[in-house]
C-alpha positions in Angstrom: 147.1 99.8 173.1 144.3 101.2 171.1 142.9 105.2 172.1 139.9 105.8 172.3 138.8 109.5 170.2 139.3 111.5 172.6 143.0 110.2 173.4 143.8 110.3 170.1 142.7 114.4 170.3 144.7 114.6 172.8 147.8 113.2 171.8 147.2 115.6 169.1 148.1 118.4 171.1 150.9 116.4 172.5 152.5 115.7 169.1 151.6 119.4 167.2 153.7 121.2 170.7 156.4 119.0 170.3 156.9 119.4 166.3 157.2 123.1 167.2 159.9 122.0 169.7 161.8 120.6 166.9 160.6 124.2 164.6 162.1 126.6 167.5 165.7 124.1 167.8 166.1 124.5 163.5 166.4 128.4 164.2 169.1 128.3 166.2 172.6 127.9 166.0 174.3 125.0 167.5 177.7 125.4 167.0 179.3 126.2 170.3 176.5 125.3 172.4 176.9 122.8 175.1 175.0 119.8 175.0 173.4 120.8 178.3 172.6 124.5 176.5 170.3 122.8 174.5 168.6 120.5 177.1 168.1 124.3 179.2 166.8 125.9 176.1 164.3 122.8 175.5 163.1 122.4 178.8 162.5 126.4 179.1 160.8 126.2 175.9 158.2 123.3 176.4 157.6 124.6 180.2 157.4 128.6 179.7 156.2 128.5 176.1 154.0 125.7 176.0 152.9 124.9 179.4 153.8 121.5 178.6 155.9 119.1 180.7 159.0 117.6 179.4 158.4 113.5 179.6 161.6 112.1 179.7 162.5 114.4 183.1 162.3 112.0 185.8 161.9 108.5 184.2 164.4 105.7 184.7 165.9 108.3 186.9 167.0 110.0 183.7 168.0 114.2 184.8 167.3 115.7 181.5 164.8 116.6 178.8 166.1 115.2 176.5 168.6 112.8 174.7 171.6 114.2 173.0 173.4 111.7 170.6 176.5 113.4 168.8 178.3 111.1 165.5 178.8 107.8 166.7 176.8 107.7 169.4 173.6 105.8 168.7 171.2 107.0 171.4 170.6 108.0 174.6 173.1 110.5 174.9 173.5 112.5 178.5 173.9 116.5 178.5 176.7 117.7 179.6 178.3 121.2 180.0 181.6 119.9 178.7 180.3 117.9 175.5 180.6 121.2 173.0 178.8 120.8 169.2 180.9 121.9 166.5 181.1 122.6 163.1 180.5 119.5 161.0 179.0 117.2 163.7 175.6 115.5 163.5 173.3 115.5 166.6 170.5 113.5 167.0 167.8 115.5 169.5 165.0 113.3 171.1 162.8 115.0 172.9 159.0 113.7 174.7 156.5 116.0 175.6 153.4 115.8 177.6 150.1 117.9 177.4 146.8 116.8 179.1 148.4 113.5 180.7 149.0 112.1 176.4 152.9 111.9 175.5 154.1 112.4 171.8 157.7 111.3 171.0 160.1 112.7 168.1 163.7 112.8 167.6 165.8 114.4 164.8 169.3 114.7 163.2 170.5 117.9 163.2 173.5 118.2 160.5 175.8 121.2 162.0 177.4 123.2 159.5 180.1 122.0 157.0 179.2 118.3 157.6 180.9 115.7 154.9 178.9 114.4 151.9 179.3 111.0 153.7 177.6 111.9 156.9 174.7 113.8 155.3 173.9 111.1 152.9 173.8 108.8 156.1 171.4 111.1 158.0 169.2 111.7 154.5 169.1 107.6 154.4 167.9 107.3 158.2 164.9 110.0 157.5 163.8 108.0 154.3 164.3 104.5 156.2 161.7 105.9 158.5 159.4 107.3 156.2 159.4 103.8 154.5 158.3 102.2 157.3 156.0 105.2 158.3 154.6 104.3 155.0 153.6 100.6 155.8 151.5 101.8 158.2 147.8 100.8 157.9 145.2 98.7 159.4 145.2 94.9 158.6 149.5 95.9 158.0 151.6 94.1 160.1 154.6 95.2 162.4 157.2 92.9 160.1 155.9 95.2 157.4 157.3 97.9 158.9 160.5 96.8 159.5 161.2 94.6 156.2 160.8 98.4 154.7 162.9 100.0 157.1 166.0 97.3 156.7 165.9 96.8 153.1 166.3 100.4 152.2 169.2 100.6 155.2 170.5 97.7 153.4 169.8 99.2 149.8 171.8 102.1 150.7 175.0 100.2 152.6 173.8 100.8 156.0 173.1 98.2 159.4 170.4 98.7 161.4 170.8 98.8 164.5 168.3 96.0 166.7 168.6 96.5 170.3 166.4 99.5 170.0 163.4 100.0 168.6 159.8 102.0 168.3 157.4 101.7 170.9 153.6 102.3 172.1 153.2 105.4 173.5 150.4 107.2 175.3 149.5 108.0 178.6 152.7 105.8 179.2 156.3 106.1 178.0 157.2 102.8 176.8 153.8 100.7 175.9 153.0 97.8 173.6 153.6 97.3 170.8 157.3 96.9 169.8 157.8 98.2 166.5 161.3 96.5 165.2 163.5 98.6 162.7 164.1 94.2 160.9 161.6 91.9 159.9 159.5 89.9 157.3 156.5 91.5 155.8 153.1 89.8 156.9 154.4 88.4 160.6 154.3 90.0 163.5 151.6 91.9 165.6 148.5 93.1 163.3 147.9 96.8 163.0 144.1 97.9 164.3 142.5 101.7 163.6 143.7 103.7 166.8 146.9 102.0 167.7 149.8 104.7 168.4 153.0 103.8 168.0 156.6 105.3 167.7 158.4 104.7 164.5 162.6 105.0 165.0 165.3 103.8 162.9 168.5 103.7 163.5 171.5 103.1 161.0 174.9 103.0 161.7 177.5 103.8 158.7 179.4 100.6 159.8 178.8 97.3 162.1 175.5 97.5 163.7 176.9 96.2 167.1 176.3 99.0 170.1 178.0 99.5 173.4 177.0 101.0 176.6 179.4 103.9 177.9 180.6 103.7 181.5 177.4 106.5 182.5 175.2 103.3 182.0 172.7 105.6 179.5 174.6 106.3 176.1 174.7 104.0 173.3 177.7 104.1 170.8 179.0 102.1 168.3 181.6 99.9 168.4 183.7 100.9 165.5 182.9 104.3 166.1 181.6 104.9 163.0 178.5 107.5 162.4 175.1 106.9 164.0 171.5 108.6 162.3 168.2 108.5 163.9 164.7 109.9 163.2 161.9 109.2 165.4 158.0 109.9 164.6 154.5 109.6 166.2 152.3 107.5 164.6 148.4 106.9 164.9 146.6 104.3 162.8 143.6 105.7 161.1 140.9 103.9 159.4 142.7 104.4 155.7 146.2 104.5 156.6 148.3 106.6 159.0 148.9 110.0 161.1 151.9 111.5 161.9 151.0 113.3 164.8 154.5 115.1 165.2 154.7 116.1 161.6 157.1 119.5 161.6 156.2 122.0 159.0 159.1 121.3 157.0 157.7 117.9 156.4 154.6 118.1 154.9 155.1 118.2 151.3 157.2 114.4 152.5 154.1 113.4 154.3 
């Protein structure tokens, strides 16, 4: 659960390749790509480029590189040749990368071309609900901290969260302890300690926060389908607060 220094260096690595993932996929065009275009381009990208390996390739029995969730689907969503982006969708990417056996996690909602006022306030919300919890983060902090700051501003702001889902330890493992819930009451929950890294990941829902699994057994959508946002960020906890070790370029002046 905690990394020792020279994890933490590591995972470093991990989490600086994989922001420049996320800095190669906002030059490009989506509209009229395939879902499956994108996983190729990614997985060409973080293999050729980097000399990094793509994470999620290969776990759960999972084919692909990365999750592609268009408008009302939540997360999880498959690439496929036939599922086209358009004009005015919003497409959450995540993507895990692996350098040096340390794994970094990060996702982000693309909004493709004329989206509606509606939609991009919902994806704007989602990226401040995680930067809200982000911003809880600090040693002696607790994990109900995190998501008390997450919901409230979701709620603030007429959103649900969804709670089936949530952040997650991460290091030389995919999925490790602890779970960081998107609800919760400040002060409960799992104390934070200097060198804990964890995955922060909200997700809101412009209606009902009840999910659904499609018949592939992997995507989540929502019931009333209704629009879905989700950001995703690698955290570390440092002795005065908190490290975002995917932080993209574009971010910095938020950070």
């Amino acid at each position: 659960m905690v990394k020792t220094p020279d994890e933490l260096g590591l995972m470093r690595v991990s989490g600086r390749l994989l922001a420049s993932v996320f800095e190669m996929l906002d030059e490009q065009n989506l509209i009229g790509m395939s879902t499956l275009a994108v996983n190729d381009l990614v997985e060409r990208y973080i293999c050729v480029d980097l000399g990094a390996r793509p994470a999620s390739k290969g776990q759960y029995g999972f084919k692909y590189v990365l999750n592609c969730s268009i408008n009302h689907v939540v997360c999880h969503g498959v690439p496929d040749p036939d599922v086209i982006i358009c004009d005015g969708d919003i497409i959450n990417l995540d993507i895990m990368l692996e350098k040096n056996g340390l794994l970094a996690d990060s996702s982000k909602t693309y909004v493709v071309g004329n989206v509606s006022p509606a939609a991009k306030r919902l994806v704007r919300t989602a990226q401040e609900a995680m930067w809200k919890g982000i911003s809880q983060v600090r040693p002696g902090a607790h994990v109900g901290d995190i998501g008390h700051a997450i919901e409230r501003h979701a709620k603030r702001n007429g959103y649900s969260v969804v709670r089936e889902y949530c952040g997650h330890g991460i290091g030389r493992d995919m999925h490790e302890e602890p779970q960081i819930l998107n609800f919760g009451r400040p002060g409960t929950g799992l104390c934070l300690r200097e060198g804990m890294v964890f995955t922060v990941e909200p997700m809101l829902n412009q209606g009902t926060r009840r999910v659904a699994t499609a018949d592939d057994g992997w995507t989540i959508v929502t019931t009333d389908g209704k629009l879905s946002a989700q950001f995703e960020h690698t955290i570390a906890v440092t002795s005065i607060g908190f490290d975002v070790l995917t932080l993209r370029n574009d971010e910095r002046r938020i950070a």
